[in-house]
N, C-alpha and C positions, 0 to 999 in steps of 0.2 A: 287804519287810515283810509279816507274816505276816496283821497285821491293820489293816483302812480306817479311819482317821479321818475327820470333818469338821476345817474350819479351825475353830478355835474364835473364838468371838462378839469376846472380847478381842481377838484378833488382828486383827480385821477392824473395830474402831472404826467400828462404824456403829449406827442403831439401828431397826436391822431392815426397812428401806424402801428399800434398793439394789433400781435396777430389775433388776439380772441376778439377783442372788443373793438378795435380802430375801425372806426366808419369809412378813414383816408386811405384803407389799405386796399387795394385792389383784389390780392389775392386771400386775405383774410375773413375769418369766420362772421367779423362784422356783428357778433351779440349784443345786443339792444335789451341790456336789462331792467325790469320793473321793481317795486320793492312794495311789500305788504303791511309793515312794521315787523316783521320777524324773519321774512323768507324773500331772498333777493330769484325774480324767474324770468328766462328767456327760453324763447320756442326757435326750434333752427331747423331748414330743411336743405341737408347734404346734398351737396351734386355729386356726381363721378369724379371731379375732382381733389376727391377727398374720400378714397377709393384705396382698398390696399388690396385683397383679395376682388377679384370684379362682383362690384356691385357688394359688397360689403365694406364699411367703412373703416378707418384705420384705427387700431386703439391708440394710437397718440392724440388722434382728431377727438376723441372720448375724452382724454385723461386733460386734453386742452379746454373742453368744456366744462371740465368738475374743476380743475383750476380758477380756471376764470369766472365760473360762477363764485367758487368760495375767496378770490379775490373781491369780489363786488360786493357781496355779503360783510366781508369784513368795514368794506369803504363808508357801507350805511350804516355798521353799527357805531360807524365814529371812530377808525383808528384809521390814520394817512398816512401813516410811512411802516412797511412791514414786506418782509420775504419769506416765501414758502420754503418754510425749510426743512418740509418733508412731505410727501404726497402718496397715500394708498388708493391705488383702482382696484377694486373686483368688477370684473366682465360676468353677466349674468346670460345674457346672449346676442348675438350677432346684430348691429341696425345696417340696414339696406338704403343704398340709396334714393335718394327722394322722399326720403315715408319722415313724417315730422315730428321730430323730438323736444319732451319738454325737458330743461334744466331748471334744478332748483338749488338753493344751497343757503344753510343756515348758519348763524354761531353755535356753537354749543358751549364753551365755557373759556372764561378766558384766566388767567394767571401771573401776576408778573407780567414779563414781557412777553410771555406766548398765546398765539387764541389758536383756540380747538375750533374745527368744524369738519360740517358733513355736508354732503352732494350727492345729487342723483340725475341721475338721465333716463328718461320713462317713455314711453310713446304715450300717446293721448288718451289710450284706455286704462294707463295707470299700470302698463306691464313693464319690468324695470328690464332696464340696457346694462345700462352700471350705475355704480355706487362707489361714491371717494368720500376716504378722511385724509385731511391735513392739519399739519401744522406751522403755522406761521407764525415768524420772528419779528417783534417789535423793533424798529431802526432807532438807536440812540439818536436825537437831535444835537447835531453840532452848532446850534442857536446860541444867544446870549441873552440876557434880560435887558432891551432897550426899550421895552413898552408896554403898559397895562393896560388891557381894555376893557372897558367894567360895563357891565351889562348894569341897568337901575334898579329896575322893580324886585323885592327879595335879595337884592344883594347891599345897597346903601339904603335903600328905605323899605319897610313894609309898608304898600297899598292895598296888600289885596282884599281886605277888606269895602273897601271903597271902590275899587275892581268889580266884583262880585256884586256887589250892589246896584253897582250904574248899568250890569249886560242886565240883572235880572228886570230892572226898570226898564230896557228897551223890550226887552224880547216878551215880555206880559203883554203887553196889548196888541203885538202879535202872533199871538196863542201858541210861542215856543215856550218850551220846557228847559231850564238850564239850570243843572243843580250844580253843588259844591262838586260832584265827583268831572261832571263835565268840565268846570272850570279849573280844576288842577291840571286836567288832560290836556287842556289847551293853553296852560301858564307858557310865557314864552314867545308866544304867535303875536301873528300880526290881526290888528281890528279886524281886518277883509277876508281874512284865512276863516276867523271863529263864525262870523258873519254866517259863510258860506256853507260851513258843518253844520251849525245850526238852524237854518232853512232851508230847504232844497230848493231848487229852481228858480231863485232870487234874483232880480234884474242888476245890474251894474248900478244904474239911480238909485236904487233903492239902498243898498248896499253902503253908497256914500251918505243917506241919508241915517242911517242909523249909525253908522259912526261919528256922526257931526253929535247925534246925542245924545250918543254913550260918552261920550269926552266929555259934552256940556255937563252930563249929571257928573262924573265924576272931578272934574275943577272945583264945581259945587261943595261936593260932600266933602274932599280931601282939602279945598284952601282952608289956611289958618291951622291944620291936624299933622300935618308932615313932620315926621321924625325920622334920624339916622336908626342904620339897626345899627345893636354893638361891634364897635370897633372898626366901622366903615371910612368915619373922617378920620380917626386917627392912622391906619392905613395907608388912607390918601396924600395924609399930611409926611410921614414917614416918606414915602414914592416919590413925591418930590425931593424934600431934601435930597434922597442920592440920585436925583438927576433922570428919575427913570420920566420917560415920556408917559403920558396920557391920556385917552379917548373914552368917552362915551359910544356907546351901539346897542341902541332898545330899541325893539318893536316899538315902544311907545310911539306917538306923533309929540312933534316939536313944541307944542305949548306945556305938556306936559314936565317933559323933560326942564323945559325956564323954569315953571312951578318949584321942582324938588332944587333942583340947583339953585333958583333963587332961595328960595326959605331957607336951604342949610348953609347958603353962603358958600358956596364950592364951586363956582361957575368958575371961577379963572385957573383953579386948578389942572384944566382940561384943555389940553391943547385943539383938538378936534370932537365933534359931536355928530353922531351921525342915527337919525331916526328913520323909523320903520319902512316908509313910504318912498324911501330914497333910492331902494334897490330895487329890482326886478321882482325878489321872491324873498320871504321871509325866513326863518329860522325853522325848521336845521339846514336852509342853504348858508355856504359861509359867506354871501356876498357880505353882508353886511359890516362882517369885520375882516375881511379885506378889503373894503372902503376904507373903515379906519385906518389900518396900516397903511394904504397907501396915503389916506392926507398925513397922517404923520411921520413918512417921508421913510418907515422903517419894514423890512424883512416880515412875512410872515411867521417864520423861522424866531425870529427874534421879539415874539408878542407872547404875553399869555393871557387871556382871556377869563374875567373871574363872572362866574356866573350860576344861579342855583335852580335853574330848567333843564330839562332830560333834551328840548330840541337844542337849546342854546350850548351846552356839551355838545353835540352830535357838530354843530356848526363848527365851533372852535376846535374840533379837531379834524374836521373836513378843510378847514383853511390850513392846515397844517402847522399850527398852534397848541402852545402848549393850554392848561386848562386847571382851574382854579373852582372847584363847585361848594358852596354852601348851603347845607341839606336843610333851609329851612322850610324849603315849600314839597320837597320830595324825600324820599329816602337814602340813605349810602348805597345801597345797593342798587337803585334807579340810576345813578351818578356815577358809578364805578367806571366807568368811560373814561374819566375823569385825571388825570395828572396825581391829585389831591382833594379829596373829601375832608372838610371839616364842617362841624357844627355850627361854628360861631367865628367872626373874622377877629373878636378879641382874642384867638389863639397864634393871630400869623404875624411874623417878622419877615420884614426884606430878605433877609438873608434865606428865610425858607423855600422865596418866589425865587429869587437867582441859582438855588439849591436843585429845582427842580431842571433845571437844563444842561446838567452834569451826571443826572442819575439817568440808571438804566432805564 
């Protein structure tokens, strides 16, 4: 990833007074973690305060930082509700007060309801303080099925063809390069996000002006072309009848979005629609679909989210949402984040989506 986020405040359901991480805590370590795409790191420089023998620091204050790193690690790889329910330090040697430490901490595998990880605490030339593994327990959702939030593109309709088309027609005569592997990587995102990966140093004007015609080509290419993938309206159609609510939440921009819904005739099915440009920050932030739940008046707890992007997972379980992925643009194993992988939405019943908020 090209650029560092924090986890954001939603994801992390606290209010602001975790002793590793809370910014609001006074007496707190205050860890301000970064994330790479694989390795969550924060740098921390101990005062006396945090002292057990003089001038060496406490191994709780250690074992608090390989915690909380591998809490944070967990929060980016997309899982929201979970407790450490077991934690190993090895002390390697003594860190002194003042002298600055780096934390890192990874997943390493997950299982059911437990994930594996690793942590380390190193000084800046890479000589190691300690090292943790943990394991942490996935929290059953005491949620209900009041509401589906259906991400568009690859999940009711294939575009990406006409996708792929409309960036490679902007970005040629600006002498970028965007292949098929680039655009899988970035399925999911917002116009302004791929924009900005794919050019460096790009002005804000500019930025909006290639989104105006990347949209324009693809209106072009995809009116009159628009097709359901299998078993998306019937789905839809189903979800209603038993009464479950419904949203739309894509990246896509709003003209878009009327396009597929109008052709397939699915527009009223949807009680709220909420597109790319509406939030602060794009997918895998959850804003997006905790907009939707809040216009539709329901629980995040009480949403599941079908979507078949590796950021759009990560969102829908950053909002603390359950999660529904169809592997047609990625693999199972990209997806595994995931509540449920399936292939194709001709395999799911209601009853499957209400099923998942009773299991472990």
């Amino acid at each position: 990833m090209s650029e560092r986020t924090r986890v954001p405040v939603t994801a992390i359901k606290d209010d602001g007074l975790c002793f590793g991480c809370g910014q609001d805590n006074p007496i707190g370590l205050k860890l301000a973690f970064q994330w790479d795409g694989t390795t969550a790191r924060a740098e921390f420089t101990p005062a006396k305060n945090y002292q057990g023998w003089s001038n060496i620091i406490h191994g709780g204050i250690i074992a608090t930082m390989l915690d909380e790193a591998m809490g944070h690690a967990a929060l980016y790889g997309g899982f929201s509700d979970f407790l450490t329910a077991k934690l190993q330090v090895n002390f390697k040697r003594p860190a002194v007060t003042n002298e600055r430490l780096i934390i890192t901490a990874s997943v390493v595998k997950t299982e059911g309801r437990s994930i594996r990880l690793e942590a380390a605490v190193s000084l800046p030339d890479g000589t190691l303080v300690a090292e943790g593994r943990a394991t942490q327990v996935i929290i059953a959702s005491k949620g209900t099925l009041e509401a589906v939030i259906w991400d568009m593109d690859g999940v009711i309709v294939d575009t990406a063809a006409y996708h792929f088309k409309a960036w490679q027609t902007v970005f040629a005569p600006r002498g970028a390069t965007f292949t098929e592997q680039d655009f899988r990587h970035h399925f999911g995102q917002r116009s302004d996000t791929i924009i900005r990966d794919t050019i460096s140093g790009i002005s804000a004007a500019e930025v909006e002006v290639i989104v105006a015609e990347k949209e324009e080509t693809f209106l072009r290419e995809a009116t009159g072309k628009i097709k359901p993938l299998p078993g998306a309206i019937e789905l839809i159609k189903r979800l209603r009848e038993h009464g479950v609510k419904m949203a739309i939440a894509s990246s896509a921009p709003a003209e878009n979005i009327e396009l597929v819904t109008g052709s397939l005739g699915i527009k009223e099915y949807f009680q709220a629609i909420v597109w790319g440009r509406e939030v602060a920050e794009g997918k895998p932030s959850p804003l997006v679909f905790l907009l939707a739940a809040e216009r539709l008046g329901v629980e995040p707890a009480d949403c599941l989210v079908v979507e078949d992007a590796v950021a759009g997972v990560v969102a829908a379980k950053r909002a603390g949402m359950k999660c529904l992925a169809v592997a047609s643009n990625h693999s199972r194993e990209k997806l595994s984040a995931a509540n449920l992988v399936v292939d194709s939405l001709e395999t799911v019943k209601v009853p499957d989506l209400a099923g998942l908020f009773n299991a472990p």
